[in-house]
N, C-alpha and C positions, 0 to 999 in steps of 0.2 A: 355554599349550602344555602338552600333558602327551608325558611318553615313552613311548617305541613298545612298551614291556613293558604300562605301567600301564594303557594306552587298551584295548592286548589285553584284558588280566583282565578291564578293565571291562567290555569286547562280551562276551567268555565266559559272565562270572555275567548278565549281565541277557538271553543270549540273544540281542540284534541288536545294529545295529551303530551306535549313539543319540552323538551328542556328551553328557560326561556335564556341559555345564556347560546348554546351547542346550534338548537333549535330542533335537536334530532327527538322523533317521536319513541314514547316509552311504550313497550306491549303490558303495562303492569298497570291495573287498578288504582291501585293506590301509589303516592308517592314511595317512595324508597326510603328508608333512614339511615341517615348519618349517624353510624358509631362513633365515630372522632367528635362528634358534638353530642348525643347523648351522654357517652362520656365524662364528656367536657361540664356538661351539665348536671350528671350525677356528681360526680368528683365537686363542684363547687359547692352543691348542697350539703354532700357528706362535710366540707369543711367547713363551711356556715353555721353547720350544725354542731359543730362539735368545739367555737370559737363562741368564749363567754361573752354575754350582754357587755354592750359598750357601755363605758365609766365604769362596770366593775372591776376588781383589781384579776388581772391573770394569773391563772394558777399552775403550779407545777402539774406537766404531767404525768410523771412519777408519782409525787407525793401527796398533791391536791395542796398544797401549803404555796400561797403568797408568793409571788417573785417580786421579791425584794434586794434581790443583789446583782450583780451583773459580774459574770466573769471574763474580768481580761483578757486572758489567753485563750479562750475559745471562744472568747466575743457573742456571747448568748446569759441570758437571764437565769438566774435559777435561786431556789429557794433556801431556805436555813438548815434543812435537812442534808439537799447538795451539796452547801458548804463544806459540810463534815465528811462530804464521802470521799470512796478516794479516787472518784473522778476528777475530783476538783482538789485534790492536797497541795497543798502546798503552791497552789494559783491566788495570783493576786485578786484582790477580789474588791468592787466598789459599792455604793450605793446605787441604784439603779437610776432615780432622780440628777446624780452628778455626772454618769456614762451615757443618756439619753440626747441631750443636747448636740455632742459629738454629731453621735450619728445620727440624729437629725437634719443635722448640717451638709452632712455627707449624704444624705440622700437627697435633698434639694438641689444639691449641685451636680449630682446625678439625673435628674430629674429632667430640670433647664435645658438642656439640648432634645430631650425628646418628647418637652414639651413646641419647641422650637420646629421640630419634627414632624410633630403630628399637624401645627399648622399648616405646613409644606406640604405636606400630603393629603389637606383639607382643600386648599385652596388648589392641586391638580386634582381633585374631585371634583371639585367646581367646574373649573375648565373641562372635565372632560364631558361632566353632564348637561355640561350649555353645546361641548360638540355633539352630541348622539342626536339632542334634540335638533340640531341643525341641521344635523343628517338627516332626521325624521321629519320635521319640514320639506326638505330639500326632495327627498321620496316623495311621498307624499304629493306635490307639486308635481312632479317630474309624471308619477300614474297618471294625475288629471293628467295633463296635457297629452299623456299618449292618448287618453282615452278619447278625448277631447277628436283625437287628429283621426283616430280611427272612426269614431263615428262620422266624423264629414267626408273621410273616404269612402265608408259606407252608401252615406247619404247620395256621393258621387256616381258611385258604381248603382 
């Protein structure tokens, strides 16, 4: 998917209207949109929006009351109200500050390899877009010279 700026510029400089990955021409005016990324971009705002200012404490969404506890057996945060219910009876139940660390930990070491990962996948980015451009040199070069070879046949004949 590209956005609705980039896809323009792109018809602009090459004069139609060509997918720039396909190359096949569109009959349609305007770009097309991407639902899966509309989407993707509503859906992240609605959760943006509805996730409290950073440093303030998070609130239950039941009850709007504090997560201050951390429940062990379902492994999720919940408030003083939860405690009491009986979703949470008779679950052991921590300070939220002493069950944090844990998984803290546990996500850094989750983390590590797919940070390791995205290097890998950074670095055949790389490599791929020193090949295109090679490639596009390589063309590039390769037109002159045709052009190069017909005009002195021309000139011959």
């Amino acid at each position: 998917s590209f956005c609705k700026a980039c896809l323009e510029q792109h018809w602009g400089q090459k004069g139609s209207q060509e997918c720039p990955v396909c190359r096949r021409r569109s009959s349609k005016d305007s770009p097309p949109l991407s639902l899966v990324l509309k989407n993707l971009c509503e859906s992240f705002l609605k959760d943006r929006s509805q996730r409290p200012p950073a440093g303030s404490a998070a609130l239950c969404s039941l009850h709007r009351e504090a997560l201050k506890l951390f429940c062990l057996e379902d492994e999720e945060p919940v408030c003083w109200v939860c405690q009491t219910s009986i979703n949470h009876e008779n679950h052991k139940l921590c300070p939220l500050q002493e069950a944090a660390p844990k998984y803290k930990e546990e996500l850094k070491t989750a983390l590590e390899p797919l940070q390791e990962q995205l290097e890998v996948l950074k670095n055949m980015k790389a490599t791929c877009d020193e090949t295109a451009n090679h490639i596009k040199t390589q063309a590039q070069q390769t037109e002159r010279q045709i052009k190069e070879e017909v005009e002195k046949l021309h000139q011959f004949l």
